[in-house]
N, C-alpha and C positions, 0 to 999 in steps of 0.2 A: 578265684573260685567263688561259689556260693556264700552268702553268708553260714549256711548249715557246716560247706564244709571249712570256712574259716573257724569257726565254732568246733568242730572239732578236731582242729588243727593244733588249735591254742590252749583247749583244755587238758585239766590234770585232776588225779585224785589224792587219794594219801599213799595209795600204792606207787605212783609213777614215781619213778628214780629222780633224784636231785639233778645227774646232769642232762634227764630229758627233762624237766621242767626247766633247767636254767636255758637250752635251747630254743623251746615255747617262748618262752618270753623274751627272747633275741628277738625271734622270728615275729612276734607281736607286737615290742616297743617297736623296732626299726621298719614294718610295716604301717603300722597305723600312725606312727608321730613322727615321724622321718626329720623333722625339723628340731628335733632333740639331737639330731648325730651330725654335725657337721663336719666332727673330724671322726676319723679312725680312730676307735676305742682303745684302751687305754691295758695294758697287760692287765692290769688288779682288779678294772671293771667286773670279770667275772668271780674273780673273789667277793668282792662286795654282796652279788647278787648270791651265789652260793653262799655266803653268811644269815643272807637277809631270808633264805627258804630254809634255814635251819632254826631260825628262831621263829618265821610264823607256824612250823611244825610241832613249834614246842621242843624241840634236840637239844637248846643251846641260846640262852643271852649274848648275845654280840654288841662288840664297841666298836666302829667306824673311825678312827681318830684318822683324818684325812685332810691334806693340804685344802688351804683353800684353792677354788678351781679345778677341784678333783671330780668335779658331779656328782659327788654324793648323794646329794637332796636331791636330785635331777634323776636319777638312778630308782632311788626307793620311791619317789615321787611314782613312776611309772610301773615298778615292781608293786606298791599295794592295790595301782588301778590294774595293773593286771589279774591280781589276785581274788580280787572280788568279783572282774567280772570271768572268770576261768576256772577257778577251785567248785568242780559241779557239787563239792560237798558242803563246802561254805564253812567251814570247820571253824573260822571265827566270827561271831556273830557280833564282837563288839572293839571297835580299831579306835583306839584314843592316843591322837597326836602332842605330844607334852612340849612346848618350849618356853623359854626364857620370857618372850614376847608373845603377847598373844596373837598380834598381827602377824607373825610368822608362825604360826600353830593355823591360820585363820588361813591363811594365800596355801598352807600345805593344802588344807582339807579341799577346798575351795577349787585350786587345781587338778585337783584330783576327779572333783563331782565336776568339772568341763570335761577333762578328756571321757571319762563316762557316758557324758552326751554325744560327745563327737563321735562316740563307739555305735551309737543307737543304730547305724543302715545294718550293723552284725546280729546287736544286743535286743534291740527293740526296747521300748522306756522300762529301764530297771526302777521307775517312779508309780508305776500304774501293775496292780495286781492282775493277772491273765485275762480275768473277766470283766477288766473294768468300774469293778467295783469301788462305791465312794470308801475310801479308807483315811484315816487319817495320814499325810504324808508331814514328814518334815524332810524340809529343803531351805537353810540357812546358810549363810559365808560361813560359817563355825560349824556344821554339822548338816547329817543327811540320814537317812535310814533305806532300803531299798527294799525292792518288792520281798526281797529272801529272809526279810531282818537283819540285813548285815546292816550297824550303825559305826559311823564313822563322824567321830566329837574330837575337836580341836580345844585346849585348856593350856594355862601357866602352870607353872612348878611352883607358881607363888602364891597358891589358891588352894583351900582347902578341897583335899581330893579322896573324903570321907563320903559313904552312900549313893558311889556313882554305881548305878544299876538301870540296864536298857531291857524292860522286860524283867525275863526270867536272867539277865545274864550280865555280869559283872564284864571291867575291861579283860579280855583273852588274847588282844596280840597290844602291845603298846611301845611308840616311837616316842621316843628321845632326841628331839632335832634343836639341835644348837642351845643347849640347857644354860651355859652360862657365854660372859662372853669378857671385855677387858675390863667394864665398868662392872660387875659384880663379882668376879675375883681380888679387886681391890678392897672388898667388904665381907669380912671376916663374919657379920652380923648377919649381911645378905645371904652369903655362903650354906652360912648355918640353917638359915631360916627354908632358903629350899631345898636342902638337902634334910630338913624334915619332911616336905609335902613329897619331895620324891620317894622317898621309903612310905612314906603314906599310900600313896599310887602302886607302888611295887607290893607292900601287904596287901591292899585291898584288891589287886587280879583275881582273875578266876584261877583255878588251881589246875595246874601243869601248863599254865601258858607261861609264857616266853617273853622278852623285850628286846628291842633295839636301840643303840646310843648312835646318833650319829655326829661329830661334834669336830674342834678343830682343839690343839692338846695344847694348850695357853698357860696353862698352870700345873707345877706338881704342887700344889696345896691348894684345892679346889675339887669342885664334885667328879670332872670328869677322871680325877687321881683318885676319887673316891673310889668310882663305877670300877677303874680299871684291879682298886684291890680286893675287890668282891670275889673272892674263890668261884662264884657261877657265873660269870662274866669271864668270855670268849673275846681276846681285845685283838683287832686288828692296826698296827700304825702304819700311815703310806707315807714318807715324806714328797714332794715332787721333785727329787733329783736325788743322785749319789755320785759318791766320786769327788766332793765339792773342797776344794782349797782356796784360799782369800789372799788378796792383797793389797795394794793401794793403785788407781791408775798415776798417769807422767801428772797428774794434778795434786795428786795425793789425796785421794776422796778413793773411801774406803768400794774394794770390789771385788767380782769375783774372779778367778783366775781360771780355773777348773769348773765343770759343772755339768753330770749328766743326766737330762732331761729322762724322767720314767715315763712319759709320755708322748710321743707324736707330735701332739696338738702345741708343745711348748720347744721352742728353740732357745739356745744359750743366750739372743737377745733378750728373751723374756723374761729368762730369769734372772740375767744383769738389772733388766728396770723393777722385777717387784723386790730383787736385794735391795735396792738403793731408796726404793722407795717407803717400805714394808716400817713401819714401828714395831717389826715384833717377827722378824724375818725364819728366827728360830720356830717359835711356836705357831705363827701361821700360815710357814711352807716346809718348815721342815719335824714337825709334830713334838719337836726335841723343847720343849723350853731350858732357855737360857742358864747353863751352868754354872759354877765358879771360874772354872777354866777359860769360857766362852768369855767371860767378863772380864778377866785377869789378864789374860795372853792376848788382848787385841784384836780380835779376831782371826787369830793363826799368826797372829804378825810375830812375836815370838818366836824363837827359834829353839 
């Protein structure tokens, strides 16, 4: 079609229903980035995205706690460039990416204002105001602002996150991407210190908006066990398989036995090599960190 009527294909407002907008944005990611879908989507795929339009509504904080290799960040990556360019309301005016690293808060933002460009034959330059007018623009790896005023700033959890104001407007939708990780769960001090700045971040939102975690569940004594005991926090966990039983192969090198893949994209091969290979096989494919039992009983070998 037209670019008008691609444009009015893909857009939504705050009236259109959750599962026509999680459709929109099917019909939107897998036309325009096709190179995001290699395999066959994933059954929870669409949960993810119906979590992710509950929270930029403001309904509901949600937690993502998902295998690695789940596309999580690949997902919202594409759900917030959807959202900016398709919400004709614009309903958030200010999207602040929060993680551990800033170079990864930096490639989210970053990513996001590419696909935006590569939208331009639909969008025309969401950079230039209708007239052309000289405006001031920002356009950095860490942040952007668009013709609509919707601003999108990329920041650590290890920064002070006191008087962020764009405009008239505090942060109002705000991501959580990979907030801690194995080297700062080992630091009780670290732990602490941003799970200050992040309550800092969460006080200073604008009022009735929402956040997203999206994170891999490595620790219960750690922020993302924080997030999850927060009574307004909506947690989702995915492991990548169930069904799963352990044993040793004829070498005696510890393996899987049983194993069923929640996804397409992974065969019982694959999850033989990230078992074996994995330092942390609980918590970064199966969302479970590591129990007494898990540690005691040998991995199932116990009987």
């Amino acid at each position: 079609g037209t670019p008008a009527e691609k444009r009015e294909l893909f857009s939504f407002n705050s009236s259109t229903p959750r599962e026509v907008v999680l459709n929109k944005f099917k019909l939107f990611a897998r036309s325009q980035y096709a190179r995001y879908f290699t395999h066959a989507a994933a059954p929870y795929h669409d949960d993810f995205v119906l979590d992710y339009i509950d929270s930029y509504r403001g309904i509901s904080n949600v937690l993502e706690a998902a295998h690695r290799d789940g596309a999580k960040t690949a997902i919202l990556k594409l759900f917030t460039t959807f959202v900016i360019l398709n919400d004709t309301e614009h309903i958030r005016r200010y999207i602040k990416v929060n993680s551990k690293e800033l170079s990864n808060a930096k490639q989210f933002v970053t990513d996001v204002y590419n696909m935006m460009i590569e939208a331009m034959p639909i969008y025309g330059d969401l950079f230039l105001d209708e007239e052309n007018k000289k405006i001031k623009r920002e356009e950095t790896q860490g942040s952007f602002t668009t013709i609509h005023q919707v601003k999108v700033k990329s920041a650590t959890v290890g920064q002070d996150q006191r008087g962020n104001l764009q405009d008239a407007y505090r942060p109002d939708w705000q991501i959580f991407e990979d907030i801690e990780d194995s080297t700062s769960v080992t630091s009780q001090a670290v732990t602490l210190s941003n799970r200050r700045r992040i309550q800092e971040a969460i006080d200073g939102r604008a009022k009735k908006s929402k956040y997203v975690v999206n994170c891999n569940y490595i620790s219960e004594d750690a922020n993302v066990q924080w997030f999850m005991d927060k009574k307004s926090v909506r947690t989702r966990i995915t492991p990548i398989a169930e069904g799963i039983t352990y044993g040793r192969d004829e070498d005696g090198v510890k393996c899987l036995v049983k194993a069923e893949p929640l996804w397409s994209a992974f065969d019982f091969d694959d999850l033989q090599e990230r078992f074996q290979d994995s330092e942390d096989w609980y918590g970064e494919f199966l969302c479970q960190p590591a129990n007494e039992e898990n540690k005691y009983f040998d991995l199932g070998l116990v009987q």
